[in-house]
N, C-alpha and C positions, 0 to 999 in steps of 0.2 A: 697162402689161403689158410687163415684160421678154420676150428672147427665150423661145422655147418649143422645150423637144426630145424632145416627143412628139407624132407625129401626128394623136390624136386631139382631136378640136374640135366645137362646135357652132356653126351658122352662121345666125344672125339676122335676118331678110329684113323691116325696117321698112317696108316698100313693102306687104310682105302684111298688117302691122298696119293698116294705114290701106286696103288694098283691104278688109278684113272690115268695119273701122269704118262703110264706106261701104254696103257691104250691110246691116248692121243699122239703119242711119239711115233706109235706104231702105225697110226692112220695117216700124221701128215707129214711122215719121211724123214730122212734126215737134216734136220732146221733147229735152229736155236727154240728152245721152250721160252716164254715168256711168264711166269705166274703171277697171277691177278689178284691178289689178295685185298685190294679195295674192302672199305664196309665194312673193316674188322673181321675180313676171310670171308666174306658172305658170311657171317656171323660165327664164324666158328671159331675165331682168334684170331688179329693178323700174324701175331709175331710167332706160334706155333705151327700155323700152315707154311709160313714163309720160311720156317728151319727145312723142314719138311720136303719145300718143295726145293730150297736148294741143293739138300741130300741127294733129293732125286734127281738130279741134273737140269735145273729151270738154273737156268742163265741169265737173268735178270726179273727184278719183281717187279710191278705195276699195280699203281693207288690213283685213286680219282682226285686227290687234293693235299695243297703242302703240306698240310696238319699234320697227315695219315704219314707220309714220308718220316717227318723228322721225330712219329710215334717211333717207326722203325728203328729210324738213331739213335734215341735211346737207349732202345729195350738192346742197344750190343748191336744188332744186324748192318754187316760193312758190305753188304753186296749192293751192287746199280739199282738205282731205284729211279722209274720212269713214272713222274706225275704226269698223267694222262688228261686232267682237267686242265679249266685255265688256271693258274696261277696270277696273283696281279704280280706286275712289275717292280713292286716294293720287296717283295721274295727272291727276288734275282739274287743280291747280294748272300741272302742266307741260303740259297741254292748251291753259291759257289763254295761257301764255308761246309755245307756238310757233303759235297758231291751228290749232289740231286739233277737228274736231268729233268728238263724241261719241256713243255709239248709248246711251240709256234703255231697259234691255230689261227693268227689272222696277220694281213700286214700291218695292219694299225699297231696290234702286240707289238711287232716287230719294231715300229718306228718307235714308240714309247720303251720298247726296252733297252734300246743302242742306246740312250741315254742314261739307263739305270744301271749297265752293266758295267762290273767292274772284273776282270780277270776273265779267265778261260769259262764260258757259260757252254755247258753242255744243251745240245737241241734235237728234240725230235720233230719232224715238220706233218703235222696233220694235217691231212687235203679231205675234202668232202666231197666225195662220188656219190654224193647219193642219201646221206644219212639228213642231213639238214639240219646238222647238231654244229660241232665246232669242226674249225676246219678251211684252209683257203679254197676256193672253187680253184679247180684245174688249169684257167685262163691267167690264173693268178702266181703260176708258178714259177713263172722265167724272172718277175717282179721280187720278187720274195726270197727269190733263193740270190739273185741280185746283192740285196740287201743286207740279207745274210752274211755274203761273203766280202761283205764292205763292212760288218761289226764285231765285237770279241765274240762270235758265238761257233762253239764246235758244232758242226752239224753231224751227228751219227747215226741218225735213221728219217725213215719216212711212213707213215701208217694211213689207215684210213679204215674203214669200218662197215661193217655192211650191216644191212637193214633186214635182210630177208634170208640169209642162209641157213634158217631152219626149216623151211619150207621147202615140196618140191616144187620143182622146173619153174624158179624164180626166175624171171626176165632181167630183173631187177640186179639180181646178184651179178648175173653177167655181162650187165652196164657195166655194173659199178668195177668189175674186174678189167672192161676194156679202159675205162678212165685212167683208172689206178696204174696202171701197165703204161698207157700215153705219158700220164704225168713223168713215170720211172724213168724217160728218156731223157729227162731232163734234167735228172738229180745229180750223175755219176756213178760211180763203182766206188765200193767198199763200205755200205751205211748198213745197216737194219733194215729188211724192210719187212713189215707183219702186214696183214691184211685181215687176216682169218682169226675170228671170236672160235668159240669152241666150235659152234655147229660147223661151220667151213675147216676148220681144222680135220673134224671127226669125217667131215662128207665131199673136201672138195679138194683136196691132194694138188691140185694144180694152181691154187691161188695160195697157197702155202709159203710163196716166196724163200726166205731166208731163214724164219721167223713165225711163229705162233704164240696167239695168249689163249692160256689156256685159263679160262673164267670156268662158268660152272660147272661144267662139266668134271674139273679139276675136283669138287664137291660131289660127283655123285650123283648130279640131276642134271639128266638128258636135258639140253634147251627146249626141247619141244616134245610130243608125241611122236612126228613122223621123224626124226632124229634119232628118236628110240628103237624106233622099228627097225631103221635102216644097217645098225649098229653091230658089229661079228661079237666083239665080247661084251658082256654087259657092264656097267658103271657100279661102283660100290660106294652107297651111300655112306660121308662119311660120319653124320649127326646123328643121331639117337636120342630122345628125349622122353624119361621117365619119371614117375612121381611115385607115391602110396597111397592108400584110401587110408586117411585120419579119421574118418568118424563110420558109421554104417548104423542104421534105425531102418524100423519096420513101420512104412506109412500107409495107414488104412485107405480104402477109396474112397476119391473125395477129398484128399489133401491136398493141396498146391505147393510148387514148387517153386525158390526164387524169385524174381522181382518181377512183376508186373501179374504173376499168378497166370504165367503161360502154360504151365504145363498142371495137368490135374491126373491125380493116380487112377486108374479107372479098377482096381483090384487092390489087394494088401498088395505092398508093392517092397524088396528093399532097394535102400535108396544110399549109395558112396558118396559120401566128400571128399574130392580131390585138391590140394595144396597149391593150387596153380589156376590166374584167370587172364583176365587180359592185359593188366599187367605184368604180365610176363610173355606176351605175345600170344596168349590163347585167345585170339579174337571173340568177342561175340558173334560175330558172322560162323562161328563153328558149334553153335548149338545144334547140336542130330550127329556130329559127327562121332566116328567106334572110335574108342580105346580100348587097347587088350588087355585082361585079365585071366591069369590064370590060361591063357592061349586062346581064349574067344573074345569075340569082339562083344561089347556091349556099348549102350547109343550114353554122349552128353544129353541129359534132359537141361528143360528149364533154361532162362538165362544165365549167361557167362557171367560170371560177377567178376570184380579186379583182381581179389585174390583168389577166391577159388569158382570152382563148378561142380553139379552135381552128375552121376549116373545110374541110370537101372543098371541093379543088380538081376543074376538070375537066381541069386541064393544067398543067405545068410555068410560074409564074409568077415574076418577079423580085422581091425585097424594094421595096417601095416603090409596088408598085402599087396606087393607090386605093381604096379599100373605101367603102362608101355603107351606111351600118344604117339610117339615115332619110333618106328625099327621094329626088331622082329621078336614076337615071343612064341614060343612053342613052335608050330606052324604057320603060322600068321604074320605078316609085316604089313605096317602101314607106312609107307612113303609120303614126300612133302607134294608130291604130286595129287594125294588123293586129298589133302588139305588146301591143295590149291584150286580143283573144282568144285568143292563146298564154298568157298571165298567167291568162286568165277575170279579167279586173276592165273599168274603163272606162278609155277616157283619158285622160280627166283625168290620171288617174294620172301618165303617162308620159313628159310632159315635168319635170312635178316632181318624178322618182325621179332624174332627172340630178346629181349629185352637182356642188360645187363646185372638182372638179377638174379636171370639163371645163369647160376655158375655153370662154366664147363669144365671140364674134366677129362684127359689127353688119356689115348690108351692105345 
């Protein structure tokens, strides 16, 4: 990465990738890690978290689509990589060229891929207990795994996923674990078998199986609120995201601000320009929300524009003074969670609305 000349950045804290790694290991026993690095790390990198989490003992990585995999091949990364998405069956053959395993999520896949396969094809078999996503139904498995074992295909695990493990005394969860456990009768000995996203990872020790993926949590944001609560050691978020105030003016009352002339000064007011809008994932939906300055929060006014946005000040400040949207300064930390109730959405969201214009930056 050449020089940069804008202040805005994202700051990368691999140390908190492997403090999470350590509390989820520590909640759901001794089982293979799985790390999730899908969506370019939930935005943080894939190929930086995925160093990361291998250091820390994740014993295979996991992406939602072939693309994401053979980004990993490139960039040098020779560990197992389980595409969790569907794959079409035109990808089989460059499956087998770069060692990419495979998820079997329907028998129809299956019948169209015995014809596409050529060599030893690695498979994970996704069953659907529940999620409504991909996946064979449970009735489906004796057919399937059948089929399987009449094609070139290695079968080395079995997953499946739940819908409600962030929740408490989900009914739902513990369907989906007696399914999942039925189908397991049928599989054999010696596969993978993961069940549990982060929230069942961090809260439910007994559906743990062999194997865990550890998704967001791995990032530093609880799946939920009651996830957070229930939690012995806290998460360390591992994104950060800062900019500087480029401009600063004194606007008498009675000026408007930005586009649409929503916001009006009702006093001499000063007023921050910050380098950053929603092209770069500062949504518009985040007008009102603090950013820290100096260690106090002060509010986004005015619409979000693409590139930047404005702020009340509480005082005459110089261009270049540090601004904090995410993480902590002084006293103060603002988290993707408190950005995700101004939105009304979840977290998750919020590191992956990060646009790839904000550089990130590994520390």
């Amino acid at each position: 990465m050449g020089k940069l000349y804008r202040p805005t950045r994202a700051i990368i804290e691999l140390d908190a990738i492997a403090h999470n790694l350590a509390i989820i290991k520590k909640a759901a026993g001794d089982v293979r890690m799985i790390a999730v690095v899908k969506a370019n790390g939930y935005g943080h990198g894939a190929e930086a978290v995925a160093r990361q989490a291998l250091k820390s003992g994740a014993a295979l990585l996991a992406v939602a689509t072939p693309d994401e995999a053979l980004e990993l091949r490139g960039q040098g990364i020779d560990a197992d990589i389980l595409v969790m998405g569907a794959s079409p069956v035109s990808f089989i053959p460059v499956a087998v060229e770069h060692n990419v395993i495979l998820t079997a999520y329907s028998a129809d896949w299956v019948r169209q891929a015995r014809n596409a396969a050529s060599g030893d094809v690695r498979i994970h078999l996704k069953v659907d207990t529940g999620m409504g996503r991909l996946g064979i139904q449970p009735e489906e498995t004796e057919e399937v795994l059948a089929m399987l074992r009449r094609s070139p295909f290695h079968l080395e695990g079995v997953f499946t996923h739940f819908a409600t493990a962030d929740e408490a005394d989900s009914d739902l969860l513990n369907r989906q674990g007696e399914r999942f456990t039925a189908v397991l009768k049928h599989t054999g000995t010696g596969l993978l078998i993961h069940a549990a996203n982060s929230a069942a990872a961090l809260l439910h020790p007994e559906f743990a199986f062999n194997a865990v993926r550890a998704g967001i949590a791995m990032y530093g944001i609880a799946p939920s609120a009651y996830v957070e609560s229930e939690l012995k050691s806290p998460l360390k978020p591992a994104m950060s995201l800062s900019t500087e105030l480029v401009h600063v003016k004194k606007l008498p009352a009675g000026s408007t601000v930005s586009y649409g002339a929503t916001y009006v000064t009702e006093k001499d007011e000063w007023i921050g320009t910050l380098p950053i809008g929603y092209a770069d994932g500062l949504l518009r939906g985040l007008q009102g929300q603090e950013v820290l300055i100096r260690g106090k929060r002060v509010p986004i006014i005015g619409r979000i524009c693409m590139d930047q946005c404005m702020v009340r000040l509480q005082q005459e400040m110089p261009a270049g003074e540090p601004v904090q949207l995410l993480g902590v300064q002084g006293g103060e930390q603002i988290r993707a969670e408190e950005w995700a109730r101004c939105l009304e959405t979840i977290p998750y969201e919020i590191p992956c609305m990060l646009t790839a214009r904000v550089p990130r930056f590994l520390r």
